[in-house]
DRENPA-3360 file (N, C-alpha, C; in nm, 2 decimals, always signed):
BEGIN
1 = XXXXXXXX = +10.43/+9.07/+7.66/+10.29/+9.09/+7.67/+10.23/+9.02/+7.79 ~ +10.11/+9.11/+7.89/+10.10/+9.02/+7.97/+9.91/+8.97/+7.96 ~ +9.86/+8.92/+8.00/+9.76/+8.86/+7.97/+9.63/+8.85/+8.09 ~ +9.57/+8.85/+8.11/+9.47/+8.82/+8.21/+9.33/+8.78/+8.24 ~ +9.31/+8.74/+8.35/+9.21/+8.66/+8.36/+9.12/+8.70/+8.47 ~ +8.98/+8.68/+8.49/+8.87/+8.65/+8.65/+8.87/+8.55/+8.69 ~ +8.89/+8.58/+8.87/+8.85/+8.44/+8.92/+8.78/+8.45/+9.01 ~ +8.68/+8.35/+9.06/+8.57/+8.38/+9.16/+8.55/+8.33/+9.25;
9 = XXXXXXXX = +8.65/+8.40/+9.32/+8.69/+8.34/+9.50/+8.60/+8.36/+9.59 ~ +8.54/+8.20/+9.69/+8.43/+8.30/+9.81/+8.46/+8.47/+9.87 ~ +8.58/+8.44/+9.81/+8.58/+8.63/+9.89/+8.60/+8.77/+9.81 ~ +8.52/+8.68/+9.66/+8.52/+8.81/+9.55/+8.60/+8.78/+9.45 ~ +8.60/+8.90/+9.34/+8.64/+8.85/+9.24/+8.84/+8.88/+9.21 ~ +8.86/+8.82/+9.18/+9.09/+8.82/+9.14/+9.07/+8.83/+9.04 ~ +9.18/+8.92/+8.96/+9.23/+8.96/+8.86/+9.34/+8.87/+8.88 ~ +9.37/+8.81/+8.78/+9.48/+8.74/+8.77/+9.62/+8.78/+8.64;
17 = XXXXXXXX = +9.69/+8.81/+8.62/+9.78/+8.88/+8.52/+9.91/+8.77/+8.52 ~ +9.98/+8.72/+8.39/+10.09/+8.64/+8.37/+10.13/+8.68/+8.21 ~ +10.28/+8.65/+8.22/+10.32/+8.69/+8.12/+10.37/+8.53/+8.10 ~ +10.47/+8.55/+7.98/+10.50/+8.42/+7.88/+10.60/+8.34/+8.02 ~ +10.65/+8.40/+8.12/+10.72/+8.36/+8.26/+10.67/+8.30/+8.31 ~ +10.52/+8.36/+8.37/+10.48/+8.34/+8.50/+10.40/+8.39/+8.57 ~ +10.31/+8.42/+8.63/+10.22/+8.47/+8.71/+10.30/+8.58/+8.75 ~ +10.21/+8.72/+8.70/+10.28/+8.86/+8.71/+10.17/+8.92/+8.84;
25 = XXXXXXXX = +10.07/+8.89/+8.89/+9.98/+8.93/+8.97/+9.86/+8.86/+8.97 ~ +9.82/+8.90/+9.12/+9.68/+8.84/+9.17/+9.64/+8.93/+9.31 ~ +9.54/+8.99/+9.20/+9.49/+9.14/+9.30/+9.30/+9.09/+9.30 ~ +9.27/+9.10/+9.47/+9.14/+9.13/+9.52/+9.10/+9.25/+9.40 ~ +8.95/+9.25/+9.35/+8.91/+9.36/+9.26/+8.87/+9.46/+9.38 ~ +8.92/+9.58/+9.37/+8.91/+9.70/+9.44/+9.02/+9.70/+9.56 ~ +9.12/+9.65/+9.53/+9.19/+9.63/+9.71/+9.33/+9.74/+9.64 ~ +9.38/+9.82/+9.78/+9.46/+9.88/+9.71/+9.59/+9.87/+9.65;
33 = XXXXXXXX = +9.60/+9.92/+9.59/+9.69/+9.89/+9.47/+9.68/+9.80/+9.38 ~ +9.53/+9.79/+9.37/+9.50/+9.71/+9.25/+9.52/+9.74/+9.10 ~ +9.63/+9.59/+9.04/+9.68/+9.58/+8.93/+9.79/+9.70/+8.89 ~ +9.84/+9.78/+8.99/+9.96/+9.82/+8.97/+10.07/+9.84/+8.89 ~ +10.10/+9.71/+8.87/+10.22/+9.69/+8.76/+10.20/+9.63/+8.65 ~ +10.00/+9.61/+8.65/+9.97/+9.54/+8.53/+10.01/+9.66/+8.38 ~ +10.07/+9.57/+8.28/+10.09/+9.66/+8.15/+10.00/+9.75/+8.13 ~ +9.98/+9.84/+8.05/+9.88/+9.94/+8.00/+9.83/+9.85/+7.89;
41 = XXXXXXXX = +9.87/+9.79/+7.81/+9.85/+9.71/+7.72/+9.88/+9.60/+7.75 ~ +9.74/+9.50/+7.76/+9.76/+9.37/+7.78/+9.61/+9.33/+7.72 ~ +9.59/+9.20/+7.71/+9.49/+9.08/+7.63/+9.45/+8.99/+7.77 ~ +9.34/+9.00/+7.75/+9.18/+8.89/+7.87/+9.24/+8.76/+7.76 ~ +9.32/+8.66/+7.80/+9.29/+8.56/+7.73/+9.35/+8.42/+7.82 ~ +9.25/+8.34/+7.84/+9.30/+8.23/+7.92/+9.42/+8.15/+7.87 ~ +9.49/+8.12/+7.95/+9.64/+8.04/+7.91/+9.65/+7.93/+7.99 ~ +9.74/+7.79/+7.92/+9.73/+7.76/+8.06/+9.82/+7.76/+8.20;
49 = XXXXXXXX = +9.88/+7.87/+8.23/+9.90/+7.91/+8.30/+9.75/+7.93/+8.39 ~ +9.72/+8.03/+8.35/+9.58/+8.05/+8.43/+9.49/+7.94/+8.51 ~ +9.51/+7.80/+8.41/+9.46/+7.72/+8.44/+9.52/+7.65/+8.58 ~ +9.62/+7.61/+8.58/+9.73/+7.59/+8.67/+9.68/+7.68/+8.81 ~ +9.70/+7.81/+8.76/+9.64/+7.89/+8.89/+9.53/+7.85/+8.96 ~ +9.46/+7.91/+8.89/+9.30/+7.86/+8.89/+9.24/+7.74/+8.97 ~ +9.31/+7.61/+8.93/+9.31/+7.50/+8.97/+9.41/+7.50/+9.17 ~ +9.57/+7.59/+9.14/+9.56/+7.59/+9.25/+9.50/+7.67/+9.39;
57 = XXXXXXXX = +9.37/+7.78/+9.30/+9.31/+7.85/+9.40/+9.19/+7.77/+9.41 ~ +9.18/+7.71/+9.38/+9.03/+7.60/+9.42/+9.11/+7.47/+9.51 ~ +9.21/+7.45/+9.51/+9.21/+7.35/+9.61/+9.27/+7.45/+9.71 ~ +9.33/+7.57/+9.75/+9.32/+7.66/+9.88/+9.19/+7.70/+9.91 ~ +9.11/+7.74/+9.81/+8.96/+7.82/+9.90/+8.89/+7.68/+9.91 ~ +8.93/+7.52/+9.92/+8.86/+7.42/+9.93/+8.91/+7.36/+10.06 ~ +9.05/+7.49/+10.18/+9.08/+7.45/+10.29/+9.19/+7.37/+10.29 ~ +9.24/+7.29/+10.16/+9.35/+7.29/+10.17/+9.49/+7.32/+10.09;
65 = XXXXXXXX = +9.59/+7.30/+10.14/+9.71/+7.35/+10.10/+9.77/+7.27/+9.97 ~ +9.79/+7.34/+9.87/+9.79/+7.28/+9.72/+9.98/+7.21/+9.74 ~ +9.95/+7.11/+9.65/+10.07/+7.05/+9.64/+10.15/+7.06/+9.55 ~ +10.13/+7.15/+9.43/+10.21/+7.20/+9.38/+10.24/+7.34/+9.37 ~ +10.35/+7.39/+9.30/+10.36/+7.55/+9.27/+10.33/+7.61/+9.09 ~ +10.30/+7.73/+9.17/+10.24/+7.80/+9.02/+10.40/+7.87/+8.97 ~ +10.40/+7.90/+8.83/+10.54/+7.97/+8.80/+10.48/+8.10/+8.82 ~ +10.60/+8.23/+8.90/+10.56/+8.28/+8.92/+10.69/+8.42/+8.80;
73 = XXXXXXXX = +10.63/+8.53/+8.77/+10.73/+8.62/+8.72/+10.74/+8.74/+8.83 ~ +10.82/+8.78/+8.93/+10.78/+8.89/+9.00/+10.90/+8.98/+8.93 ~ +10.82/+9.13/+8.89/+10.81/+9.25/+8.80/+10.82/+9.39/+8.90 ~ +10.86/+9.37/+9.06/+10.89/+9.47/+9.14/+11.04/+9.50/+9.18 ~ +11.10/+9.60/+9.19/+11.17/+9.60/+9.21/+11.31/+9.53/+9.25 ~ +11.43/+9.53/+9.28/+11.51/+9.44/+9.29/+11.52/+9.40/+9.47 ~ +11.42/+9.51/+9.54/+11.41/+9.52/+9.68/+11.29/+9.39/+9.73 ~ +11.20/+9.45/+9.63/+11.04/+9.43/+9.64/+11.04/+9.25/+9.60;
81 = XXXXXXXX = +11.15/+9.28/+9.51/+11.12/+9.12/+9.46/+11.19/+9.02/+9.57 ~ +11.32/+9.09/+9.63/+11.35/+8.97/+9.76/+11.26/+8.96/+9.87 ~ +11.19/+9.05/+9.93/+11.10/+9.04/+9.97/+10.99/+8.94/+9.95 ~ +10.97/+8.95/+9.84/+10.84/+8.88/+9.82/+10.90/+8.75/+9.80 ~ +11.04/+8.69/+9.75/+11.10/+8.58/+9.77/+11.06/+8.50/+9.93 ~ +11.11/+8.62/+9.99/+11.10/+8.49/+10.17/+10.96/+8.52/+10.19 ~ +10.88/+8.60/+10.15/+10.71/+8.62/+10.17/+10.65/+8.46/+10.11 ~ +10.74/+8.41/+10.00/+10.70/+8.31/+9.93/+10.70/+8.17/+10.00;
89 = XXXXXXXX = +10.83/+8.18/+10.13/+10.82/+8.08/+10.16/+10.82/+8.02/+10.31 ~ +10.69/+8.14/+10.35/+10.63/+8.11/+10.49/+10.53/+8.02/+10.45 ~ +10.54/+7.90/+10.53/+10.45/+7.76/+10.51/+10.30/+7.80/+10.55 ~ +10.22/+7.74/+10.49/+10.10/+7.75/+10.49/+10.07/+7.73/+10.66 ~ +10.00/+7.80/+10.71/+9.93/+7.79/+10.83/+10.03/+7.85/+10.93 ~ +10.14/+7.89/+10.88/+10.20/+8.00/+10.96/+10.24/+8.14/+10.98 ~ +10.29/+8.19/+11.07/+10.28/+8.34/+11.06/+10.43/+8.39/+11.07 ~ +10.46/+8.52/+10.95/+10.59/+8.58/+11.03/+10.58/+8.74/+11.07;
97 = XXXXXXXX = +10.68/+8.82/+11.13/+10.67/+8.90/+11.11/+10.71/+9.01/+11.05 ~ +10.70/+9.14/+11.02/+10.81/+9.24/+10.90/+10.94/+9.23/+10.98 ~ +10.96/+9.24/+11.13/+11.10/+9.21/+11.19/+11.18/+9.10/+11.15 ~ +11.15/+8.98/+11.12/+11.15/+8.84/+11.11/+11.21/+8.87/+10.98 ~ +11.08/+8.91/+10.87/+11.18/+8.91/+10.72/+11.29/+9.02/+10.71 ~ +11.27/+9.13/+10.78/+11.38/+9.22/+10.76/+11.52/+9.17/+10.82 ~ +11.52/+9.10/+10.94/+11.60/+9.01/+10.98/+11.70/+8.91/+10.87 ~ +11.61/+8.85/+10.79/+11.59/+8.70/+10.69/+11.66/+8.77/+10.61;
105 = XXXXXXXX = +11.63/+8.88/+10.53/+11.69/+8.98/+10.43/+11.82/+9.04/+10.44 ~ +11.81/+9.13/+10.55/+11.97/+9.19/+10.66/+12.03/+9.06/+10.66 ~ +12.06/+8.93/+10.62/+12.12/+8.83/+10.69/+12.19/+8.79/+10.53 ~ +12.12/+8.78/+10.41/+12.12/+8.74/+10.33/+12.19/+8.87/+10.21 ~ +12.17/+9.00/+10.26/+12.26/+9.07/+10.25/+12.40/+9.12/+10.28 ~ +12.43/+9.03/+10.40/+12.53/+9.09/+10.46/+12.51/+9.20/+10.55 ~ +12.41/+9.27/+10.57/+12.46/+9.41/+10.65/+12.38/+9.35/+10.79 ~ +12.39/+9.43/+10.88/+12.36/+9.43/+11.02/+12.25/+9.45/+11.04;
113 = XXXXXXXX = +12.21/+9.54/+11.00/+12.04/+9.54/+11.00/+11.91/+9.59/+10.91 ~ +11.80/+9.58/+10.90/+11.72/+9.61/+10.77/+11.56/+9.67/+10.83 ~ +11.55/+9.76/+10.75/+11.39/+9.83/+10.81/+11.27/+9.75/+10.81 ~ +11.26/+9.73/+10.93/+11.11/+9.63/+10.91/+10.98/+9.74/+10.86 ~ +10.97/+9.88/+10.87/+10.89/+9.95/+10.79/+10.94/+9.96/+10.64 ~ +11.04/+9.92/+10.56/+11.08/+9.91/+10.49/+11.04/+9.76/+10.38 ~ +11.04/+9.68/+10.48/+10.97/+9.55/+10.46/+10.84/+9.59/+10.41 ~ +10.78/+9.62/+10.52/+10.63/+9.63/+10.53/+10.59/+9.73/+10.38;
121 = XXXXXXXX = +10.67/+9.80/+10.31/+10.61/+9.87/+10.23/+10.63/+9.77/+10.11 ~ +10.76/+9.66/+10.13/+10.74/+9.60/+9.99/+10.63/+9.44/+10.05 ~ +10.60/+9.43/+10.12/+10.48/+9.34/+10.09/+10.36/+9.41/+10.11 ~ +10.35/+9.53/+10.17/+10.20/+9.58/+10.09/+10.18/+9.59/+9.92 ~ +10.28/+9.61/+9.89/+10.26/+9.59/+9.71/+10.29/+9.47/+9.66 ~ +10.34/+9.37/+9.76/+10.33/+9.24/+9.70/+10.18/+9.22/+9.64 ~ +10.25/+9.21/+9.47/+10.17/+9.16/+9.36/+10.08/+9.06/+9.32 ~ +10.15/+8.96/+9.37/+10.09/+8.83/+9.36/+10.05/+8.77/+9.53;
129 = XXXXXXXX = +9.89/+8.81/+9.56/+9.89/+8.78/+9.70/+9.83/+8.63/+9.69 ~ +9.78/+8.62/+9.81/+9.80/+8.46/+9.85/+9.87/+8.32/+9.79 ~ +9.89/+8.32/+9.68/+9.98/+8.24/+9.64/+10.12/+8.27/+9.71 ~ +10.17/+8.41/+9.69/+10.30/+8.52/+9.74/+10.21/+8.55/+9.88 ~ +10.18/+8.47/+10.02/+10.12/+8.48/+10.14/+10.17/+8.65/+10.19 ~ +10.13/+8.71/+10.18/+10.15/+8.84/+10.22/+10.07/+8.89/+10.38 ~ +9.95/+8.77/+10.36/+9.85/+8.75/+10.43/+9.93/+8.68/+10.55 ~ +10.02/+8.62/+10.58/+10.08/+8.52/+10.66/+10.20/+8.64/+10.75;
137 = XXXXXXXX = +10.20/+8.74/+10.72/+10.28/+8.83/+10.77/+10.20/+8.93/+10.87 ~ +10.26/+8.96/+11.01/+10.16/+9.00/+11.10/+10.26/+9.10/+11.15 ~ +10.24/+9.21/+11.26/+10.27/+9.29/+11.30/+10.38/+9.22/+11.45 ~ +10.44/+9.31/+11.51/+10.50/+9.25/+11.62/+10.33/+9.20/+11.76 ~ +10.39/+9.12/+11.82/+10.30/+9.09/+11.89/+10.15/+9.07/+11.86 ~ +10.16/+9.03/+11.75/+10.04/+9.00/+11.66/+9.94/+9.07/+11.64 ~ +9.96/+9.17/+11.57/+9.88/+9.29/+11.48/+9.89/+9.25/+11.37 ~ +9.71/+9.28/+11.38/+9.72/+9.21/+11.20/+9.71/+9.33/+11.12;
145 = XXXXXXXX = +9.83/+9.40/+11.09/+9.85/+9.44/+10.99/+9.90/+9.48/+10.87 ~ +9.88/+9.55/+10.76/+9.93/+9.59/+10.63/+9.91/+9.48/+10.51 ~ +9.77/+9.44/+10.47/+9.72/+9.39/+10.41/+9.61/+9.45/+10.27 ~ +9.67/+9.47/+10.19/+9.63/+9.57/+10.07/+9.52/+9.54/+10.00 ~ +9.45/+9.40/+10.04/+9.29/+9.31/+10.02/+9.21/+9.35/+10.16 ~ +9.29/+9.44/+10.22/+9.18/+9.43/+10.37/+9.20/+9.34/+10.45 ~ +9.15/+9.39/+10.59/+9.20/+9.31/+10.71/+9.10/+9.20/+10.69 ~ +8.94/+9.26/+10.66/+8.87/+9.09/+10.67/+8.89/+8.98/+10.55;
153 = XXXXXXXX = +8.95/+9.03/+10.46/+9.00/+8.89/+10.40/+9.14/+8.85/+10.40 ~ +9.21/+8.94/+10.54/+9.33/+8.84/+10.57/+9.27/+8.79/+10.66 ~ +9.19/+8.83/+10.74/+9.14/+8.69/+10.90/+9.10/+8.60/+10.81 ~ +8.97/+8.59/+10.69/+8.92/+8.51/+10.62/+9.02/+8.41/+10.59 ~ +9.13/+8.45/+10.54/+9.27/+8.35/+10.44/+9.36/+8.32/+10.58 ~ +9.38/+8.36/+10.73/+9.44/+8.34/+10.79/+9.34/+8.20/+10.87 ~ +9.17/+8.23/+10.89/+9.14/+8.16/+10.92/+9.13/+8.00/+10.85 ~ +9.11/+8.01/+10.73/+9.10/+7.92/+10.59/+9.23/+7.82/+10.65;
161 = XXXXXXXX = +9.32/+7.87/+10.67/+9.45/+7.81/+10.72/+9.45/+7.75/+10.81 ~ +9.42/+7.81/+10.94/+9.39/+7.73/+11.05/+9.48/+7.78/+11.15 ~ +9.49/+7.93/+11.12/+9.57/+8.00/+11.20/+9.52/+8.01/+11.33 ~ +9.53/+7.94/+11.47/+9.52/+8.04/+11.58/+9.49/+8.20/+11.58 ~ +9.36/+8.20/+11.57/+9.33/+8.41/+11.55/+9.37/+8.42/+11.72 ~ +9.36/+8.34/+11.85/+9.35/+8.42/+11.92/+9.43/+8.46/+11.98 ~ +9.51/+8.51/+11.98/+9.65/+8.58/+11.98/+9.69/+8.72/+11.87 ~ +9.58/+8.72/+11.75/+9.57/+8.81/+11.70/+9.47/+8.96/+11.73;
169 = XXXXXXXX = +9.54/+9.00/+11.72/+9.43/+9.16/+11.67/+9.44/+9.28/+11.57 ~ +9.32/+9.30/+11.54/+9.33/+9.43/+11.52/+9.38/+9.58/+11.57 ~ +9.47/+9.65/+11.51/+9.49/+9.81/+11.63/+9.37/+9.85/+11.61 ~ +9.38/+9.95/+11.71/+9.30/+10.03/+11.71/+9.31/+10.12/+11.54 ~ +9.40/+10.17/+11.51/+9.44/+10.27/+11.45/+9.59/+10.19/+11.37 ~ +9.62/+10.25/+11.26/+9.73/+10.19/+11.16/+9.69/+10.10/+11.02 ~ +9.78/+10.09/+10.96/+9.78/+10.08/+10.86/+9.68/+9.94/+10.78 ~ +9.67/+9.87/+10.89/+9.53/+9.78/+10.86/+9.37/+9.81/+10.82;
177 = X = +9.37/+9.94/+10.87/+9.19/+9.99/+10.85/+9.18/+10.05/+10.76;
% end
């Protein structure tokens, strides 16, 4: 059964979803692919899981980087879920790129090499974002793209961090707008 909650981030409202595991999702309301893998049947009921969350999204939208971890259940694929593994553990205030994880991945599999558009499609459906930094992942030569909450609340979460924007941009055109 999975369960869920609102939360009311300066940059709108999060659906939050966790099962008896772990935090199953954390979707911007309206961003795409919103609540995706949430059950068809599930219960609004606070847990304290949620609390835990909750608590560590108030000390991120308060600027800084929380010192503990949330438990997390990731419910994507067996591709989608290694992905969002090394997505998990780009350090706060840093950047990687889909080349970088598809790299990290190809390495950890054994084979020679791995689709960085391939990448890029399993952290656009990464489930659980900002906690799961999806947001921390940038295009080659720093395009900020493929961000499923929108480009302005990845600058927002990139700047919160204290990322150097200026080296970043927007394309013209692609999968960011």
């Amino acid at each position: 059964m999975q369960y869920t909650t609102t939360y009311q981030s300066p940059l709108g409202e999060i659906l939050l979803a966790c099962d008896e595991i772990g935090l199953t999702g954390l979707w911007f309301k309206g961003q795409k692919y919103f609540a995706l893998y949430l059950d068809k049947e599930h219960e609004e009921k606070e847990t304290p899981l949620f609390e835990i969350a909750k608590q560590w999204l108030d000390i991120y939208f308060s600027g800084k980087e929380p010192d503990f971890t949330v438990p997390l259940h990731f419910t994507g694929t067996d591709f989608q879920n290694a992905v969002w593994e090394i997505l998990y553990t780009i350090p706060y205030g840093q950047l990687m790129t889909y080349g970088e994880i598809a790299k990290r991945l190809a390495a950890q599999k054994g084979l020679e090499r791995m689709s960085a558009q391939a990448v890029g499609g399993a952290v656009g459906h990464n489930e659980i974002s900002i906690i799961v930094p999806c947001h921390r992942v940038v295009g080659v030569g720093g395009s900020l793209t493929g961000y499923a909450g929108g480009i302005d609340k990845k600058k927002s979460l990139l700047t919160l961090e204290g990322v150097d924007m200026s080296k970043l941009f927007v394309p013209a055109k692609g999968t960011a707008l």
